[in-house]
MARKOLLUM-235429 format. One record per residue: residue number from 1; x, y, z negated of N, C-alpha, C in turn. Coordinates in steps of 0.02 Angstrom, whole numbers, plus 32768, in hexadecimal, padded with zeros to 4 digits. Each point is the difference from the previous one (the first is absolute). Layout:
# residues N
+------+------+------+------+-------+-------+-------+------+------+------+
| resi | n_xx | n_yy | n_zz | ca_xx | ca_yy | ca_zz | c_xx | c_yy | c_zz |
+------+------+------+------+-------+-------+-------+------+------+------+
|  NUM |    X |    Y |    Z |     X |     Y |     Z |    X |    Y |    Z |
...
+------+------+------+------+-------+-------+-------+------+------+------+
***
This chain:
# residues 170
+------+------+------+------+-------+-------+-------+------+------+------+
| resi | n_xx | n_yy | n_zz | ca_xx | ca_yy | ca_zz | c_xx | c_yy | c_zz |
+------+------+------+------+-------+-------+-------+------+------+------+
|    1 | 7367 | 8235 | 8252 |  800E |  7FEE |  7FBB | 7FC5 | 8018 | 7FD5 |
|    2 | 7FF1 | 7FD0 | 7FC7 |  7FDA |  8017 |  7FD7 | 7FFB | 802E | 7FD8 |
|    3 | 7FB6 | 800F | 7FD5 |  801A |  802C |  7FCA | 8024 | 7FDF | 7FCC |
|    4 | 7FE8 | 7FCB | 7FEF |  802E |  7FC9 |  7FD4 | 8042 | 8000 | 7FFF |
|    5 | 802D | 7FF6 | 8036 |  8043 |  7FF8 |  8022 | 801B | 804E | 7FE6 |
|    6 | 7FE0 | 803C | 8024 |  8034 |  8021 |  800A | 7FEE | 801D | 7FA9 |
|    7 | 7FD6 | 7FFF | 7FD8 |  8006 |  7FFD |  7FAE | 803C | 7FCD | 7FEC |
|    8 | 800A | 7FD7 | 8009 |  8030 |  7FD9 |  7FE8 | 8047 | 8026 | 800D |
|    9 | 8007 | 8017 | 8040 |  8051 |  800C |  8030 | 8000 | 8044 | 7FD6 |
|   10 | 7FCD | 803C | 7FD5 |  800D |  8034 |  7FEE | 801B | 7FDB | 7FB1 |
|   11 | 7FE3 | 7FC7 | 7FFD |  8005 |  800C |  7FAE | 8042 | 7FDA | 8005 |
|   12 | 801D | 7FDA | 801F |  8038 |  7FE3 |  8019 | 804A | 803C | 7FE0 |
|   13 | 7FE7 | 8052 | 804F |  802F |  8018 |  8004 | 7FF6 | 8018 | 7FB5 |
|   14 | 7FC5 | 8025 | 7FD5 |  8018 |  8015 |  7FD6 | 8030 | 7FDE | 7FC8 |
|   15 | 7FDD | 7FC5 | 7FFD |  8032 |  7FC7 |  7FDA | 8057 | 8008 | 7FFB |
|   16 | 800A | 7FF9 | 804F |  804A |  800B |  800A | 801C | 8044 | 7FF7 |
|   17 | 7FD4 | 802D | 8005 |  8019 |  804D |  8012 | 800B | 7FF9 | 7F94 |
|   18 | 7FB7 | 7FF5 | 7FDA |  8021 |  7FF3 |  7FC0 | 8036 | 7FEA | 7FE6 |
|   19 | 801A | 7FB0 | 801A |  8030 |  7FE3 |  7FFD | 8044 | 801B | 8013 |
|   20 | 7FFC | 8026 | 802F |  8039 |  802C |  8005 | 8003 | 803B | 7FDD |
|   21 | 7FD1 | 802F | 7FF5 |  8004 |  802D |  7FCC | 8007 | 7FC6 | 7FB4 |
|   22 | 8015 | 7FE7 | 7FDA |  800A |  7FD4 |  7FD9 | 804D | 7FF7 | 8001 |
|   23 | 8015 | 7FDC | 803C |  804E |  7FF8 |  8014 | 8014 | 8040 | 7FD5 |
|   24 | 7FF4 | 8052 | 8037 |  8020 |  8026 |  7FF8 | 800B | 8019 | 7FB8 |
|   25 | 7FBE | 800C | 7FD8 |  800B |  8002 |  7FBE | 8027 | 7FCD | 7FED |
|   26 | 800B | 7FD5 | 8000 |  8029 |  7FC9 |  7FD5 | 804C | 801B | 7FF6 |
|   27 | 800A | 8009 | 8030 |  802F |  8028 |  802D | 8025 | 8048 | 7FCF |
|   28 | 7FC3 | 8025 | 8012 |  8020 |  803E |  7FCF | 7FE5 | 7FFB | 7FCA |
|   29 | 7FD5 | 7FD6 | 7FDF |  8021 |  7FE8 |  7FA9 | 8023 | 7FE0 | 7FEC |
|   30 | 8024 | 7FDD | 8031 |  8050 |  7FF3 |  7FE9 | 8036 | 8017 | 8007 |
|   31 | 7FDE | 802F | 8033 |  802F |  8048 |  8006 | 8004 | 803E | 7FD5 |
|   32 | 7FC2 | 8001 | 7FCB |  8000 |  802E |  7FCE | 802C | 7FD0 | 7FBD |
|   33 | 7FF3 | 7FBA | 800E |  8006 |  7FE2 |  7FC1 | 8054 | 8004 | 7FFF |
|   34 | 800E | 800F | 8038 |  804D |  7FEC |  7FFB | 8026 | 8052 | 8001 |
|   35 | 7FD9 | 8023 | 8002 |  8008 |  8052 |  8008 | 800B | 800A | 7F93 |
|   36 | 7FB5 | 7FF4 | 7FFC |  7FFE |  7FF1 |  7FA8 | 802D | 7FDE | 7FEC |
|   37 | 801E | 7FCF | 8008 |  802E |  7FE0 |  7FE6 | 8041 | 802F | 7FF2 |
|   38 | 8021 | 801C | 8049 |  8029 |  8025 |  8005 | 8009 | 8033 | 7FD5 |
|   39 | 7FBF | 8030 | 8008 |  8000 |  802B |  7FD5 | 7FF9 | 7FF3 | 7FBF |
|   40 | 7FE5 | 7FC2 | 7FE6 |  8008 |  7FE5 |  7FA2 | 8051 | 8003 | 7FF6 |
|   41 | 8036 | 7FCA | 8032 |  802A |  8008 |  7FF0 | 8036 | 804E | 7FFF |
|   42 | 7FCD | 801C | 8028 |  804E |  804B |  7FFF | 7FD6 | 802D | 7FC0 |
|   43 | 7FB7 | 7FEB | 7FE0 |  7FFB |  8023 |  7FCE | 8024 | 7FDC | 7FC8 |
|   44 | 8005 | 7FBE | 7FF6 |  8040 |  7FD9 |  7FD1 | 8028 | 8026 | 7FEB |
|   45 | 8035 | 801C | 8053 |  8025 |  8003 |  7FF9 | 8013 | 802D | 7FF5 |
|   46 | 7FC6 | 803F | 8006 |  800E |  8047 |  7FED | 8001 | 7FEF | 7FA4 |
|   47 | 7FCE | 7FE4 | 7FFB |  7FEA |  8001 |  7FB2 | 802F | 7FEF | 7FED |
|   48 | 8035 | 7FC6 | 800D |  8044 |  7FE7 |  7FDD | 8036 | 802C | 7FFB |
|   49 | 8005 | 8022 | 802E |  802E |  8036 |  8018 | 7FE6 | 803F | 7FC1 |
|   50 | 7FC5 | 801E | 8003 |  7FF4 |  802F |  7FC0 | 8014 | 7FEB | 7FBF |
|   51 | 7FE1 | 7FBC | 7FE9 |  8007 |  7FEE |  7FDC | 806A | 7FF6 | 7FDE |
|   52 | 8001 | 7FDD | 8034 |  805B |  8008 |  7FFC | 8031 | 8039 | 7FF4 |
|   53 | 7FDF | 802E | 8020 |  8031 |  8030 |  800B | 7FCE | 803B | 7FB1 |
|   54 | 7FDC | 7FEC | 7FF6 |  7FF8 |  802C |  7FBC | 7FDA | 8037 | 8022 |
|   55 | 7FF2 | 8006 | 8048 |  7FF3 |  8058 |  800C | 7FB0 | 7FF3 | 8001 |
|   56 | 7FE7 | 8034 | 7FED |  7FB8 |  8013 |  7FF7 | 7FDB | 8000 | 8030 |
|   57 | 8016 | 8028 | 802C |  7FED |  8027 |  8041 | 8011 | 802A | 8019 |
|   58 | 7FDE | 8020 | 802E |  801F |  8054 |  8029 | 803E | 7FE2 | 8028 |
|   59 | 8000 | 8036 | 801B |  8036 |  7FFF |  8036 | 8043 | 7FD1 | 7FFA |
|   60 | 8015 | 8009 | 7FCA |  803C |  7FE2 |  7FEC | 7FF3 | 7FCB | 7FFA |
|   61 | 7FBF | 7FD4 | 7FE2 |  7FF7 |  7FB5 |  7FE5 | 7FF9 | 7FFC | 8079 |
|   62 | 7FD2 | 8016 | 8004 |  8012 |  7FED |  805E | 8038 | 7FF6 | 8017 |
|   63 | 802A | 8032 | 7FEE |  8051 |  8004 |  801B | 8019 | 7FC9 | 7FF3 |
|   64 | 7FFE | 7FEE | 7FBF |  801D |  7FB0 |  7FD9 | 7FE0 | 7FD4 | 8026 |
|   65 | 7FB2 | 7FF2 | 8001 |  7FED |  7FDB |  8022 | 8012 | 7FF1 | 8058 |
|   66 | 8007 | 8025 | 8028 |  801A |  800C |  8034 | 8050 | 7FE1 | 8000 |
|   67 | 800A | 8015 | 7FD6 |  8058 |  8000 |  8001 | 8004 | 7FA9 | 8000 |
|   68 | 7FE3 | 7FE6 | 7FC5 |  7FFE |  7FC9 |  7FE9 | 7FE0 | 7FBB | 8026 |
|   69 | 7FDC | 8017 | 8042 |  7FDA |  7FD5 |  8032 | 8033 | 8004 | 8033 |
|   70 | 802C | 8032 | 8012 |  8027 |  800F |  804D | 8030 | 7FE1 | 7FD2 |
|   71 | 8010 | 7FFA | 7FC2 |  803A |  7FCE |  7FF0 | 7FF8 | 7FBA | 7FF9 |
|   72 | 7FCD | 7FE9 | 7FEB |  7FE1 |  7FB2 |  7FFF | 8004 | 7FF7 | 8060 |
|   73 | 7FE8 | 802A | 802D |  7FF0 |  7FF7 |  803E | 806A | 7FE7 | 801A |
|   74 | 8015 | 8040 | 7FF6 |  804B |  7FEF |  8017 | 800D | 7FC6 | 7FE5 |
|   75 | 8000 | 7FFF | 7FBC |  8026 |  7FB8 |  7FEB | 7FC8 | 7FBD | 802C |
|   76 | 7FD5 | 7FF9 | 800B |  7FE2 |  7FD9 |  8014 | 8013 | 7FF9 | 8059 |
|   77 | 8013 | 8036 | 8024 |  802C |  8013 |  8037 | 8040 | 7FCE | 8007 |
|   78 | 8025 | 801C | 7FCA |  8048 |  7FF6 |  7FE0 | 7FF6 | 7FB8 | 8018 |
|   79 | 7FD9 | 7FCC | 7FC5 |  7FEA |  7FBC |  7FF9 | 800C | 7FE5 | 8039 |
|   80 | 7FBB | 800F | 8038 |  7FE6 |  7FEE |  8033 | 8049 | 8008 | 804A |
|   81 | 802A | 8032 | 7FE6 |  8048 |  800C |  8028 | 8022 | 7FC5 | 8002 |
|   82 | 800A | 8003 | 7FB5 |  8037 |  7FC2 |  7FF4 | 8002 | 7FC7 | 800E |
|   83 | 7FAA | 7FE9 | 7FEA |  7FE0 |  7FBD |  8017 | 800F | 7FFB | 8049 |
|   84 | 7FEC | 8030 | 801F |  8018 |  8011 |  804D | 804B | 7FDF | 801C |
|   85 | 800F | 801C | 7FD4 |  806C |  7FF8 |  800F | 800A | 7FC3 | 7FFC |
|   86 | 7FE6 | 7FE4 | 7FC7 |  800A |  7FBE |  7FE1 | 7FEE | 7FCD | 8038 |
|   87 | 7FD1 | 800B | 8009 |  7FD6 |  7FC2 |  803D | 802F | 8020 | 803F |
|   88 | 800D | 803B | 8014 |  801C |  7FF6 |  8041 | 8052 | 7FDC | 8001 |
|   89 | 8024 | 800A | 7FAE |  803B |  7FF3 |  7FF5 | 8005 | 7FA6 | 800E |
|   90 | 7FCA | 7FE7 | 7FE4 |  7FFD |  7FB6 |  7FF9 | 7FE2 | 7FF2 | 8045 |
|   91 | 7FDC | 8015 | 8020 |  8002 |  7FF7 |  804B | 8037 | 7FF6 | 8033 |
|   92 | 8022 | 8041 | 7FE3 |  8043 |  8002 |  801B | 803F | 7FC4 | 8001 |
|   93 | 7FFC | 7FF0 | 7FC2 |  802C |  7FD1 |  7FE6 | 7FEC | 7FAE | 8024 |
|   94 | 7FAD | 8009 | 7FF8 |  7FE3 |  7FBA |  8029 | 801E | 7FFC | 8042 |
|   95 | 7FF2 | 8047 | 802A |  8010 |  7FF8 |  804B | 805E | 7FE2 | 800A |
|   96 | 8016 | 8035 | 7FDC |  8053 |  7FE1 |  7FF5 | 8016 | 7FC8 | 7FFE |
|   97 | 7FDC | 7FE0 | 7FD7 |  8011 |  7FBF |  7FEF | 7FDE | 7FC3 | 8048 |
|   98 | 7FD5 | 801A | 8021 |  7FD6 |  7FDB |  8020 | 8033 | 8002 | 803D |
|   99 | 800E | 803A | 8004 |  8031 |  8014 |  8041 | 8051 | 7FDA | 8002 |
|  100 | 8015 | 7FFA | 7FA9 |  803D |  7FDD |  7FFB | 7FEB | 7FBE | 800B |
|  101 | 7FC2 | 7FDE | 7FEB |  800B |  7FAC |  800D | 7FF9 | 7FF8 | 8051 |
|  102 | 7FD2 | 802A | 8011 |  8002 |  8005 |  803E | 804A | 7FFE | 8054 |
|  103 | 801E | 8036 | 7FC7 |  8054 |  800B |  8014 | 8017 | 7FA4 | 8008 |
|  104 | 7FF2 | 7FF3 | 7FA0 |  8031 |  7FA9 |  7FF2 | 7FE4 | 7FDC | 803E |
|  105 | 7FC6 | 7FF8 | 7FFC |  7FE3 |  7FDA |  8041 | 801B | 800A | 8033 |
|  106 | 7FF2 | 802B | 8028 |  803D |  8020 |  8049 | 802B | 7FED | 800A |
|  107 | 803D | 8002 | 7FCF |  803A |  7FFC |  7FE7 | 7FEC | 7FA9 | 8003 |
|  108 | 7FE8 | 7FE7 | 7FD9 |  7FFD |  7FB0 |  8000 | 8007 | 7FDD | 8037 |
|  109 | 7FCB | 8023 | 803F |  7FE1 |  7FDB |  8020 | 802A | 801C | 8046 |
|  110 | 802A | 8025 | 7FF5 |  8039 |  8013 |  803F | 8044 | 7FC2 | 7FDA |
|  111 | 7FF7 | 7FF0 | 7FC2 |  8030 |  7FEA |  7FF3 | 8002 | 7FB3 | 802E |
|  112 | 7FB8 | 7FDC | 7FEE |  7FF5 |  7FC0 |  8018 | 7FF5 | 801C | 804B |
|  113 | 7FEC | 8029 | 802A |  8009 |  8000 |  8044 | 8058 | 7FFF | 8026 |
|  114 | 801A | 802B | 7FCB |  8031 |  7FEA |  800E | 8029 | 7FB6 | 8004 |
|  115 | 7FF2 | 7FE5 | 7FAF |  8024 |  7FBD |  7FFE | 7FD6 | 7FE8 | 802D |
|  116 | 7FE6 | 7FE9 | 8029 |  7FCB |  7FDF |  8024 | 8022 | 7FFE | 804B |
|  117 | 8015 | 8041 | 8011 |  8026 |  801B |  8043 | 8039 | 7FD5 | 7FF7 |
|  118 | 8029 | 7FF5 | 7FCB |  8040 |  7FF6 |  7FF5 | 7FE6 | 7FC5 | 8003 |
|  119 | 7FCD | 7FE0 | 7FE2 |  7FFA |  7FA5 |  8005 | 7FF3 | 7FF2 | 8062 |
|  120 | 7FD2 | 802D | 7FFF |  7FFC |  7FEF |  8052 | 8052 | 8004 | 8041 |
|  121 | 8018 | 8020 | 7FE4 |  804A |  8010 |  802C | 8032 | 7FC3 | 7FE9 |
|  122 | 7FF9 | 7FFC | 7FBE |  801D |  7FB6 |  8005 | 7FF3 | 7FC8 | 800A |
|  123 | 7FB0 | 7FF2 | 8014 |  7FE5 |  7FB9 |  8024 | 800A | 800F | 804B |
|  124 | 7FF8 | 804A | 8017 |  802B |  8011 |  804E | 8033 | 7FE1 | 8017 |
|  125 | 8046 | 8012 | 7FBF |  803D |  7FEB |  8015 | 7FFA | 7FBF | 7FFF |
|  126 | 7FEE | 7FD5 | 7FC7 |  7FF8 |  7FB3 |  7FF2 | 7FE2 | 7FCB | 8044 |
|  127 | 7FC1 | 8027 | 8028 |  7FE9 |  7FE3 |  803D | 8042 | 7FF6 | 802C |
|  128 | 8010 | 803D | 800D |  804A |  8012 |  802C | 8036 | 7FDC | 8000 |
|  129 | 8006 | 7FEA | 7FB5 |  8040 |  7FE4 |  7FEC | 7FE9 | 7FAA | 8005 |
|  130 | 7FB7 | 7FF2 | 7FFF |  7FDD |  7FB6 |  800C | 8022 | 7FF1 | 803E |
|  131 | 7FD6 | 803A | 8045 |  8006 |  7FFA |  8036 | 803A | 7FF0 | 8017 |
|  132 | 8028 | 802C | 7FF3 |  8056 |  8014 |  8023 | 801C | 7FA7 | 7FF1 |
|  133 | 7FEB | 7FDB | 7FBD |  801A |  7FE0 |  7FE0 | 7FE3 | 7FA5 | 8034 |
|  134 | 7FCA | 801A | 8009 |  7FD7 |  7FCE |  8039 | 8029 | 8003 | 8047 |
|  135 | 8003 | 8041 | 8012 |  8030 |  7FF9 |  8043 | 802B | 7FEB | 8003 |
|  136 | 8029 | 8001 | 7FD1 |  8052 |  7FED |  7FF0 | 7FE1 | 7FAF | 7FE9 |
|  137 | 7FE7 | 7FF8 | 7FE6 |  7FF1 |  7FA4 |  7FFF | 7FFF | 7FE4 | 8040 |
|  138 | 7FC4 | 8025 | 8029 |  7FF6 |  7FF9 |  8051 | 8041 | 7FF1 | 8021 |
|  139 | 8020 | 8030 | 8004 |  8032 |  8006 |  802F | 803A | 7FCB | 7FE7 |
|  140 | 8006 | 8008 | 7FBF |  8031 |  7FCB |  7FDE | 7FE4 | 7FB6 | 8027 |
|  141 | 7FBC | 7FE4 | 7FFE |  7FE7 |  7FC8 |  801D | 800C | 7FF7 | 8047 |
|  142 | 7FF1 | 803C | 8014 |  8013 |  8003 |  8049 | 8049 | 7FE9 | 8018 |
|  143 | 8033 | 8024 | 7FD2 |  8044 |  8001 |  8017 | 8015 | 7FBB | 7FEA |
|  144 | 7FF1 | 7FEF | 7FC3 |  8006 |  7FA7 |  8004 | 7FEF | 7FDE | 8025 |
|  145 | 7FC6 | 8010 | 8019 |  7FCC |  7FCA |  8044 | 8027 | 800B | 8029 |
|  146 | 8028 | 8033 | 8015 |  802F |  8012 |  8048 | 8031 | 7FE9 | 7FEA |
|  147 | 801D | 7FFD | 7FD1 |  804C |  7FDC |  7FEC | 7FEF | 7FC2 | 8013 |
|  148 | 7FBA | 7FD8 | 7FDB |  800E |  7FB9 |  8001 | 7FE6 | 7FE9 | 8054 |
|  149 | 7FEF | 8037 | 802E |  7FF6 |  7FF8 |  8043 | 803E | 7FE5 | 8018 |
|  150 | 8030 | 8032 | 7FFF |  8031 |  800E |  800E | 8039 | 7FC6 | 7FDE |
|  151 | 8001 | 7FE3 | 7FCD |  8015 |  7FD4 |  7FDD | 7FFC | 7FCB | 8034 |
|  152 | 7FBF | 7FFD | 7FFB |  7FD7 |  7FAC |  804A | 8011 | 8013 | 803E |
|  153 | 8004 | 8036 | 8009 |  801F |  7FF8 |  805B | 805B | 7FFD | 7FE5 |
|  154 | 8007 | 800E | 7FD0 |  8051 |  7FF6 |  8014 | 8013 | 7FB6 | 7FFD |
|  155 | 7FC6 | 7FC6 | 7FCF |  8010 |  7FD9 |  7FF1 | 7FE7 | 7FD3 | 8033 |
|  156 | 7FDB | 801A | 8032 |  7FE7 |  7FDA |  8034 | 801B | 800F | 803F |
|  157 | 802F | 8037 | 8003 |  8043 |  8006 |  8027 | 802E | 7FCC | 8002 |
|  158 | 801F | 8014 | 7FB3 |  8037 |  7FC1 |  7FE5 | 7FDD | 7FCA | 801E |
|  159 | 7FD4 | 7FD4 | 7FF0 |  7FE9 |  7FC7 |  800A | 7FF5 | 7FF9 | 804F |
|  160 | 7FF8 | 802B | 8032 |  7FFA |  7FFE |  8043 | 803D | 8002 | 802D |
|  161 | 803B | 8020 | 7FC4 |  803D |  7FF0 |  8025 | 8033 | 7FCF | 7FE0 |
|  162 | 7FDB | 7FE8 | 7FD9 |  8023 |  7FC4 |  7FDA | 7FDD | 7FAE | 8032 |
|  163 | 7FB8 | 801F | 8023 |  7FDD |  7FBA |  8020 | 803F | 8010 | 8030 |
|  164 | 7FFE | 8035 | 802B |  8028 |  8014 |  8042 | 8035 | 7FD3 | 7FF7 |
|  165 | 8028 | 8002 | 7FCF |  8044 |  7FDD |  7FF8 | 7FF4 | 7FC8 | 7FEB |
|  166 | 7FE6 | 7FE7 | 7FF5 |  7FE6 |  7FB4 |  7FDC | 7FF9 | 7FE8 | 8066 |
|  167 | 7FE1 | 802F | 8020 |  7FF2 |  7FD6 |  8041 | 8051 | 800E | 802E |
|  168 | 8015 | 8024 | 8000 |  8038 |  800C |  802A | 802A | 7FD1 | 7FD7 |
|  169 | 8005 | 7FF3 | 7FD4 |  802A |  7FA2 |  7FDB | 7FE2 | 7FE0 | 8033 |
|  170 | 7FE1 | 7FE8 | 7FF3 |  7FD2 |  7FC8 |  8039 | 7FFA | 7FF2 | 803E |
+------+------+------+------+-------+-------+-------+------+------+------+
***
């Protein structure tokens, strides 16, 4: 490699090694900026707090001040509780309700499995009662076809002993 080349690959890394020292600052001046911020607002809020409460300073205007932040902090606790309760209460009430239509459904849908069973047991009996009703036609046809068998040999009896005697005349 050249001298050319490896001048370029140094001025390269310093480039990037800059570019990342750059990142990092960016980084923690928006980490101070948001540090400053913080601290503007809790000096607000000291200043509102002196100002409110009338106290000057010394120990006692601290005490007030103190007293007066761990009470803004609880009630802000308090808030953040309730809001708490609230959303888990209406959660609660969602799941309930989700679980009762859920129930109606169940309940619905054993209702129609049932009527369904009951429709199927009575197209059961109805086949049965087709069938039974076909055999008995059957057999009814049958027992006529044998009657009217039976009808023709008696009538072809009669008539064979009616020739008989028609010839013993003769």
């Amino acid at each position: 490699m050249d001298e050319k080349n490896k001048e370029i690959l140094k001025n390269l890394r310093e480039s990037k090694t800059e570019v990342e020292i750059s990142k990092e600052l960016d980084t923690l001046r928006n980490q101070q900026d948001s540090m400053q911020h913080t601290l503007s607002e809790i000096k607000s809020t000291m200043g509102s707090l002196f100002e409110g409460s009338g106290v000057g300073g010394g120990m006692q205007g601290q005490s007030q001040i103190t007293q007066n932040v761990s009470n803004q902090l609880s009630n802000q606790m308090q808030n953040f509780r309730n809001q708490a309760q609230q959303q888990q209460q209406q959660s609660q009430q969602q799941l309930e309700s989700a679980i009762q239509q859920a129930m109606s459904s169940l309940v619905e849908a054993n209702q129609q499995i049932q009527a369904n069973n009951a429709l199927n047991q009575m197209t059961q009996l109805i086949d049965r009662a087709q069938n039974q009703l076909r055999q008995m036609s059957q057999q009814g046809q049958q027992g006529q076809q044998g009657q009217q068998n039976k009808l023709m040999q008696m009538q072809g009896i009669q008539q064979d002993q009616v020739s008989q005697q028609g010839q013993q005349i003769y």
